[in-house]
N, C-alpha and C positions, 0 to 999 in steps of 0.2 A: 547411540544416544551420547549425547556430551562432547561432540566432535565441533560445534562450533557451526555447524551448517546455517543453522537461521541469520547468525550475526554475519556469515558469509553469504550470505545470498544479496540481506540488505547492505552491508558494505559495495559489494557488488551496483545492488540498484541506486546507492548515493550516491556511488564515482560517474554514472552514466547522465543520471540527473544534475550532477555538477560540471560535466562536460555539453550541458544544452539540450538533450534530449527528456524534453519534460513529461512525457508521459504520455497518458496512465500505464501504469506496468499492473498488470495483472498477477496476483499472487493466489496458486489452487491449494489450499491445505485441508486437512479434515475438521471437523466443526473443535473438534478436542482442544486443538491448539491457537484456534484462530485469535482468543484472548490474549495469549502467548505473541502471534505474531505483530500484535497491534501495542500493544506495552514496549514492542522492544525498538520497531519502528521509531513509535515518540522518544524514547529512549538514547537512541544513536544517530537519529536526526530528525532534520526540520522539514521532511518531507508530508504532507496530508495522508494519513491513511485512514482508506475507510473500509468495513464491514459491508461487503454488496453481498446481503442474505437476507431472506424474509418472502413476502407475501409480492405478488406481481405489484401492487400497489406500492407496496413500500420499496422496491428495487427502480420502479419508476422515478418515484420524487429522489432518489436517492442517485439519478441520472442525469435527471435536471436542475438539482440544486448543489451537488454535490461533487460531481466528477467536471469539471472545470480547468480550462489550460488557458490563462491569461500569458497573451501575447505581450511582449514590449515592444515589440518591431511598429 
């Protein structure tokens, strides 16, 4: 604990995303932290993070309105 891992992960997923690979990057954490993971995201950058958890219902619209990769090409 306190080693810096989460802000290295997302560091990590910024520089990838600012090199053109837009996504989605999939992040697996336990439910404990995932408020954690998503503070820290907005946080350190201007990437979209979302919470894909819930009811089949709500992981659905949350597919189709949500997880999106606008093209500029």
């Amino acid at each position: 604990m306190g080693l810096g891992k989460t802000i290295q992960s997302i560091a990590l997923l910024s520089e990838v995303f600012a090199a053109g690979v837009q996504g989605p990057f999939l992040i697996i954490a336990p439910l404990s932290t995932i408020t954690n993971w998503e503070r820290e995201f907005s946080t350190w950058t201007d990437m979209n993070a979302i919470v894909y958890h819930g009811s089949l219902a709500s992981r659905q619209m949350i597919q189709q309105y949500e997880m999106y990769c606008k093209d500029d090409k």
